[in-house]
C-alpha positions in Angstrom: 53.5 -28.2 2.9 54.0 -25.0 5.1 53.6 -23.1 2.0 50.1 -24.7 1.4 49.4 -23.6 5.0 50.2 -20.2 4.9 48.6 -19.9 1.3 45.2 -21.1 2.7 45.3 -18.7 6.1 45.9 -16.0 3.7 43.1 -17.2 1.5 40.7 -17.6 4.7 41.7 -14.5 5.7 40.7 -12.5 2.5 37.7 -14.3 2.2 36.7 -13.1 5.8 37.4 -10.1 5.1 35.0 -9.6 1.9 32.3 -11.0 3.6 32.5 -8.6 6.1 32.7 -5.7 4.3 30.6 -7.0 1.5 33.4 -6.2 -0.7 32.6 -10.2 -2.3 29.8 -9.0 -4.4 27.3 -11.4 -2.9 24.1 -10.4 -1.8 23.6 -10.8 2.1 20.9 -12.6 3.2 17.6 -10.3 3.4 16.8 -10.1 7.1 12.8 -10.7 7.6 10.8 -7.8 9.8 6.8 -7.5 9.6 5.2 -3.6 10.8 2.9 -0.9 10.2 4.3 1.3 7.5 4.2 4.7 8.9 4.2 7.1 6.3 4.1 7.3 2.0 6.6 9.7 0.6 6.2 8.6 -2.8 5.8 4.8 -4.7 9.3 3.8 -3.9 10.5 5.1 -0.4 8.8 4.9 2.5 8.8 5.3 6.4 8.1 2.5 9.0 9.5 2.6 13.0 11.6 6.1 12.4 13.5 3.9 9.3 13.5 5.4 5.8 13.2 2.4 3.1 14.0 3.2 -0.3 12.1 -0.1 -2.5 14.9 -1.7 -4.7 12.9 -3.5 -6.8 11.0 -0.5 -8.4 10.9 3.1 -9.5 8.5 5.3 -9.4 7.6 8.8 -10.5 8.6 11.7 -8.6 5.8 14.2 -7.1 8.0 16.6 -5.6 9.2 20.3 -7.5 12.9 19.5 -6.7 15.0 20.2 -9.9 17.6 17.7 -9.4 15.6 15.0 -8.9 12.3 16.1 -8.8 9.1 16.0 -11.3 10.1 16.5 -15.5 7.0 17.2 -16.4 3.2 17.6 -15.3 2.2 14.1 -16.3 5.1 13.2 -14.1 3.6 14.4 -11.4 -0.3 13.4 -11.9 1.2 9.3 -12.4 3.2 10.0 -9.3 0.0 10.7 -7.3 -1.4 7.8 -8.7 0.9 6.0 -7.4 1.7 7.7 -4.1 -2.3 7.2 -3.4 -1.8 3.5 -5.0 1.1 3.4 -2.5 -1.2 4.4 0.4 -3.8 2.5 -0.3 -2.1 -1.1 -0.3 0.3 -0.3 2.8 -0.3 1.9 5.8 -2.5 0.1 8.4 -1.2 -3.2 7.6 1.1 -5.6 8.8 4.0 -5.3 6.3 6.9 -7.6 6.0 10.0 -5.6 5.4 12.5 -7.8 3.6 16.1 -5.4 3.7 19.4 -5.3 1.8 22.4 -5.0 4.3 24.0 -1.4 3.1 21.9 1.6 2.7 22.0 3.8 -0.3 24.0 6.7 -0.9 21.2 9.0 0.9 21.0 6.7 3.7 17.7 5.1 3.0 17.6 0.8 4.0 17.4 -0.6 0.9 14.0 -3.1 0.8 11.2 -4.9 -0.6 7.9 -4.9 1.3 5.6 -8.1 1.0 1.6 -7.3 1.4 0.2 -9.2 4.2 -1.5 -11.5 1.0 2.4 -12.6 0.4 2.7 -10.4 -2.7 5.6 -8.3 -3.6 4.8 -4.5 -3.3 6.7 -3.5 -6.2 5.4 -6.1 -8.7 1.6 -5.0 -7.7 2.7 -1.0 -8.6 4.8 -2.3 -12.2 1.6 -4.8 -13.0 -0.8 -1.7 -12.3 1.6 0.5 -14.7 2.5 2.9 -11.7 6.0 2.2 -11.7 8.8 0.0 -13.5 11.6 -2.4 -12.7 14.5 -0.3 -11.2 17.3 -0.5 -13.6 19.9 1.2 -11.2 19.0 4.2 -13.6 16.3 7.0 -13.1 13.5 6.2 -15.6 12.5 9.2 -18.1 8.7 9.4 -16.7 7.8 12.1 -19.5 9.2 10.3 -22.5 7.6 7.0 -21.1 3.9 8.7 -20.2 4.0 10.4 -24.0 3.8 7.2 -26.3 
């Protein structure tokens, strides 16, 4: 019986410790916060309270000249002002609800989804509107996309 023990402390303990480090694979809960956004940077990443949010649940076109990860091409950039005004238009001077992932991305954005003050998610409003698409976990190719 004293192996059974010692089998489920270890087991306990393991467990604790993925859950803490989020090492278990589950999604934490997403923690619920409503504010002004305070500044558009582009369709997916945004500033509210001095916190940059990167929006998980979308991709957008780029509008900046950066050639890593900038604009590909100049309808690139004309659908990203679409959807940086887009963008604008539906969030600053409203109360948003800021719905976050625990761990922030490799750039050290928050991870999050923002619901409208109507209860509708942000990013499904830009991908029904055709300003942005699903995020994959993959860049989208913008020009190939805007050329069909």
């Amino acid at each position: 019986m004293s192996i059974y023990v010692e089998y489920r402390a270890i087991c306990l303990f393991l467990l604790g410790i993925f859950w803490a480090t989020g090492l278990s694979g589950c999604q934490k809960p997403l923690s619920d916060h409503r504010t002004p956004i305070d500044r558009v940077v582009d369709g997916d990443t945004v500033w509210a309270e001095g916190v940059k949010y990167r929006l998980i649940d979308l991709d957008a076109p780029e509008q900046h000249n950066n050639p890593s990860h900038g604009f590909k091409c100049e309808a690139e950039r004309i659908h990203a002002e679409a959807a940086t005004a887009r963008a604008k238009e539906l969030l600053l001077d409203q109360p948003i609800r800021i719905l976050t992932e625990g761990k922030p991305d490799r750039y050290g954005r928050t991870l999050a989804k923002l619901q409208l003050p109507d209860g509708r998610i942000f990013g499904d409003v830009l991908i029904a509107e055709g300003l942005a698409v699903r995020w994959t976990g993959e860049k989208h190719d913008w020009c190939a996309h805007l050329s069909q």
